[in-house]
CHARMM internal coordinates of N, CA and C (Angstrom, degrees):
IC EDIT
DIST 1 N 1 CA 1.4678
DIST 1 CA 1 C 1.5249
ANGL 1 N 1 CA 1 C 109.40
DIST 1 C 2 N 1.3955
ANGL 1 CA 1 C 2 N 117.36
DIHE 1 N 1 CA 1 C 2 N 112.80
DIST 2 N 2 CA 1.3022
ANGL 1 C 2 N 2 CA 116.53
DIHE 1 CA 1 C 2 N 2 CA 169.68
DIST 2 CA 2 C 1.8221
ANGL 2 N 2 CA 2 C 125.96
DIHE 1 C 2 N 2 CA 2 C -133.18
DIST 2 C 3 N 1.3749
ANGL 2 CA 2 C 3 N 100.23
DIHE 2 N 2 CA 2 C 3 N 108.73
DIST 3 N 3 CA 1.3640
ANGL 2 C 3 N 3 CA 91.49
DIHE 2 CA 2 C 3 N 3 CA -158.29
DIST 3 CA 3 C 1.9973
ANGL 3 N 3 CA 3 C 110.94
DIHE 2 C 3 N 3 CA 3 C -101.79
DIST 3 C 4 N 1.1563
ANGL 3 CA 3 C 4 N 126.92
DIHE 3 N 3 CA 3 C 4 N 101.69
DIST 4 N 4 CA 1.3928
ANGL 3 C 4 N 4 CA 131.93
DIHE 3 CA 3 C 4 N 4 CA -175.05
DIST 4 CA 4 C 2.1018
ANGL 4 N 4 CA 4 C 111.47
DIHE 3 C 4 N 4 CA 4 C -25.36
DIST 4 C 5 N 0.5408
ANGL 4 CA 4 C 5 N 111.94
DIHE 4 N 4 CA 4 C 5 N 131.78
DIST 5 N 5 CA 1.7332
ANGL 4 C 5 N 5 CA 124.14
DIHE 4 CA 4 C 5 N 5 CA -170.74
DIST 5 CA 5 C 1.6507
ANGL 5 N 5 CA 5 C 95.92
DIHE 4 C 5 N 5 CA 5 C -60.23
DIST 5 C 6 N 1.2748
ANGL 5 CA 5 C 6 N 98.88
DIHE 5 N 5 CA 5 C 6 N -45.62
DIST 6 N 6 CA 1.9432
ANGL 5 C 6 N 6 CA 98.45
DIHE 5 CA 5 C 6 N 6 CA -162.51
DIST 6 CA 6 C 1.2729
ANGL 6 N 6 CA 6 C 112.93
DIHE 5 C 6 N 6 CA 6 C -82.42
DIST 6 C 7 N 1.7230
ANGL 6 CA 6 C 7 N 115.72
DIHE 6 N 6 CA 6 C 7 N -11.63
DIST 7 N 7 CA 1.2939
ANGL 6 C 7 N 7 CA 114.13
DIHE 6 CA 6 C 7 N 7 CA 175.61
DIST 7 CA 7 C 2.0908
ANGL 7 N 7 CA 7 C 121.42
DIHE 6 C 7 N 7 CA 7 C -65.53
DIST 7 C 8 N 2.3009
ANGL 7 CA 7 C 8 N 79.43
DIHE 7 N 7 CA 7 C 8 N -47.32
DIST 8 N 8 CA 1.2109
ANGL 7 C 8 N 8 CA 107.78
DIHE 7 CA 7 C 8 N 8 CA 178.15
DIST 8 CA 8 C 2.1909
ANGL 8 N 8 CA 8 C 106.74
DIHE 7 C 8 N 8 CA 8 C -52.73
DIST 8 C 9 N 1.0482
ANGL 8 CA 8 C 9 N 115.96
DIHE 8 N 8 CA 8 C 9 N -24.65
DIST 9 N 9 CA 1.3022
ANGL 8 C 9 N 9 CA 121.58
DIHE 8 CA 8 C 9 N 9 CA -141.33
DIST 9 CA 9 C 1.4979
ANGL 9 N 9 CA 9 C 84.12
DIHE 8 C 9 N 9 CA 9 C -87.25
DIST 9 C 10 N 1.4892
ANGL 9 CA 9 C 10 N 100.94
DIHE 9 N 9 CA 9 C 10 N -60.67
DIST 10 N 10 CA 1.7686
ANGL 9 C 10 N 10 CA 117.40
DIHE 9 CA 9 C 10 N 10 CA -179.43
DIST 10 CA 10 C 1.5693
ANGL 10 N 10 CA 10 C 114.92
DIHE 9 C 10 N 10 CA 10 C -32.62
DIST 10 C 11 N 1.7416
ANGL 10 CA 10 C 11 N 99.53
DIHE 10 N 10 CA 10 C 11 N -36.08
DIST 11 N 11 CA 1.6253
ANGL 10 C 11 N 11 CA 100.18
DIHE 10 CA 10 C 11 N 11 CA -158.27
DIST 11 CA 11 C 1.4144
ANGL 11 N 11 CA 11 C 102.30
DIHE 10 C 11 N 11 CA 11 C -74.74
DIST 11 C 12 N 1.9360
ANGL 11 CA 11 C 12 N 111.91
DIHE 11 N 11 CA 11 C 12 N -34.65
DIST 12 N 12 CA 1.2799
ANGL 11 C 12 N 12 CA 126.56
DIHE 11 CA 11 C 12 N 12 CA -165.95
DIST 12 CA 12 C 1.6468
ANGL 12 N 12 CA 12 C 88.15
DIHE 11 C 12 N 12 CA 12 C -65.81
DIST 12 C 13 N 1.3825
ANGL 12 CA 12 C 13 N 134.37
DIHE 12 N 12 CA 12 C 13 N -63.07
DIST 13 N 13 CA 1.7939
ANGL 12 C 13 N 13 CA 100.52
DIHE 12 CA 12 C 13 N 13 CA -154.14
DIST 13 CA 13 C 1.3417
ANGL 13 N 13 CA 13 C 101.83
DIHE 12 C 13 N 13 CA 13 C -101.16
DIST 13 C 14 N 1.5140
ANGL 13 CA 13 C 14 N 106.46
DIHE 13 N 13 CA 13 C 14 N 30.52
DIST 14 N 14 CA 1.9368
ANGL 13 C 14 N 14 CA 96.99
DIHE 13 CA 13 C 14 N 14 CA 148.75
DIST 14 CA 14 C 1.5646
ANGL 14 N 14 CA 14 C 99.06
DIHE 13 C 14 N 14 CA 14 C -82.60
DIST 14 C 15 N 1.0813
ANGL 14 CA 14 C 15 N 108.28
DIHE 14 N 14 CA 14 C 15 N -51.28
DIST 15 N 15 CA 1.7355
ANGL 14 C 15 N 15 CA 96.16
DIHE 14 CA 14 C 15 N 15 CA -167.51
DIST 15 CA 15 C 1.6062
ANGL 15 N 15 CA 15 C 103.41
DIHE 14 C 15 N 15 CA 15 C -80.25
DIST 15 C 16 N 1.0189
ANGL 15 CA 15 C 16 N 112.73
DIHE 15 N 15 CA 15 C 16 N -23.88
DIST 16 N 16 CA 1.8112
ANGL 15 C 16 N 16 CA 78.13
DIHE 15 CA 15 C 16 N 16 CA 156.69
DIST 16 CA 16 C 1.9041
ANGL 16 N 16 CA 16 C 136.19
DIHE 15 C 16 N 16 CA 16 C -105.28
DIST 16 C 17 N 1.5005
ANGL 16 CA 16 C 17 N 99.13
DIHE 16 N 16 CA 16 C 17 N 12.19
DIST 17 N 17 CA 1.4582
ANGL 16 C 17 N 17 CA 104.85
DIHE 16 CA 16 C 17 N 17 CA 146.84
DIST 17 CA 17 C 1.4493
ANGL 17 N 17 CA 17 C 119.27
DIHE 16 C 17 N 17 CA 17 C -82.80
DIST 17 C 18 N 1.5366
ANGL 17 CA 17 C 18 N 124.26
DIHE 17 N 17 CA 17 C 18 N -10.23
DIST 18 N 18 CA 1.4244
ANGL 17 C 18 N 18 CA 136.59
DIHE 17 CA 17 C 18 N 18 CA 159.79
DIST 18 CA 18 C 1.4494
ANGL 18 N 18 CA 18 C 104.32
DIHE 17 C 18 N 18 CA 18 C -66.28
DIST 18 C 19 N 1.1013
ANGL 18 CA 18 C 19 N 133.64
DIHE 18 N 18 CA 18 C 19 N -67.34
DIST 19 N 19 CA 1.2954
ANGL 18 C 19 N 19 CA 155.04
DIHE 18 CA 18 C 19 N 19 CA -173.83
DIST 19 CA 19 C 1.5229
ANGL 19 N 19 CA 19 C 107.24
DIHE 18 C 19 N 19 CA 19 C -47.03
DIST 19 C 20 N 1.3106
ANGL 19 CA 19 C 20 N 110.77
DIHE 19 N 19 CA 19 C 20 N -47.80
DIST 20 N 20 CA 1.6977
ANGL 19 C 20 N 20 CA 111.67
DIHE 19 CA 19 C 20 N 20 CA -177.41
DIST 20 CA 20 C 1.9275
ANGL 20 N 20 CA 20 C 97.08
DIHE 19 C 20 N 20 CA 20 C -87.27
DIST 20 C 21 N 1.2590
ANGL 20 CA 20 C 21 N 115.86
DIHE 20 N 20 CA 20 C 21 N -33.22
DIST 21 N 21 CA 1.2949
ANGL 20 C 21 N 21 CA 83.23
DIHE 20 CA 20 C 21 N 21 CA 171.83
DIST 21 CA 21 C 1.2034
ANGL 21 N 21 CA 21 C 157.47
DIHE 20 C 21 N 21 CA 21 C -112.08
DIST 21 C 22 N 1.7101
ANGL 21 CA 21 C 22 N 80.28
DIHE 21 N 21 CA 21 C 22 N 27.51
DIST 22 N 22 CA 2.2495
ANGL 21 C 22 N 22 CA 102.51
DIHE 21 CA 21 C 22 N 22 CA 169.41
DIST 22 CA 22 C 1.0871
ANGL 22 N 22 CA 22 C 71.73
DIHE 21 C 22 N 22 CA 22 C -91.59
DIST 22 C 23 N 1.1183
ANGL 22 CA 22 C 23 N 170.69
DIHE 22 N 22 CA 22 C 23 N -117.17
DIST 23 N 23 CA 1.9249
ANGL 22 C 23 N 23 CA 159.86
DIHE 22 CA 22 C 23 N 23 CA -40.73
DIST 23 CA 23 C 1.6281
ANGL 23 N 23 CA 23 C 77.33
DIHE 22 C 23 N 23 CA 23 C -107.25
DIST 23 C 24 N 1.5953
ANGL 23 CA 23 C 24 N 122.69
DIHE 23 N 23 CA 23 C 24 N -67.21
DIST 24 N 24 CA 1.6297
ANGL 23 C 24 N 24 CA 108.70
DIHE 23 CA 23 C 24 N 24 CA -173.18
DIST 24 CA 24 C 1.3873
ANGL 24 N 24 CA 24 C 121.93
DIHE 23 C 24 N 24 CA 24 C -61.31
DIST 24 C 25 N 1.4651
ANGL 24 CA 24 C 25 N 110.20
DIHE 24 N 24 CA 24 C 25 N -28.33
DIST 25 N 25 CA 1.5536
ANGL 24 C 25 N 25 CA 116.47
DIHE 24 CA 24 C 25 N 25 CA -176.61
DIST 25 CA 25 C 2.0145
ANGL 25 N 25 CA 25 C 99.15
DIHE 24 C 25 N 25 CA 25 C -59.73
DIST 25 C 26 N 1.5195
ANGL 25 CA 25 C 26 N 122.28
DIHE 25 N 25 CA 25 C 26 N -36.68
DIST 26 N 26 CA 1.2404
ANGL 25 C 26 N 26 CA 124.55
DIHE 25 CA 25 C 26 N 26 CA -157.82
DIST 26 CA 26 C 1.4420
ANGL 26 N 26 CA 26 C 114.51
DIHE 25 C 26 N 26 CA 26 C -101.31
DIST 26 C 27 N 1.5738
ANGL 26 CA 26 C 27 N 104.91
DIHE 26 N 26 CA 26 C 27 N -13.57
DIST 27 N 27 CA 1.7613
ANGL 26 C 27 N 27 CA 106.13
DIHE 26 CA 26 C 27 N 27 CA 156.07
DIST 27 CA 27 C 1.6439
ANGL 27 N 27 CA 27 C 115.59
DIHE 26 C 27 N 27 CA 27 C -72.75
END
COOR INIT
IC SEED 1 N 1 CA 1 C
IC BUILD
């Protein structure tokens, strides 16, 4: 199993540019 760092990295600040923008959509 070998999974590339930058793919992993990409996935992390989709879901937290998801994350920040229901939190702004809900203020």
């Amino acid at each position: 199993m070998h999974f590339s760092n930058s793919k992993s990295i990409l996935v992390i600040v989709g879901h937290l540019r998801h994350l920040k923008s229901y939190s702004m959509c809900h203020k």
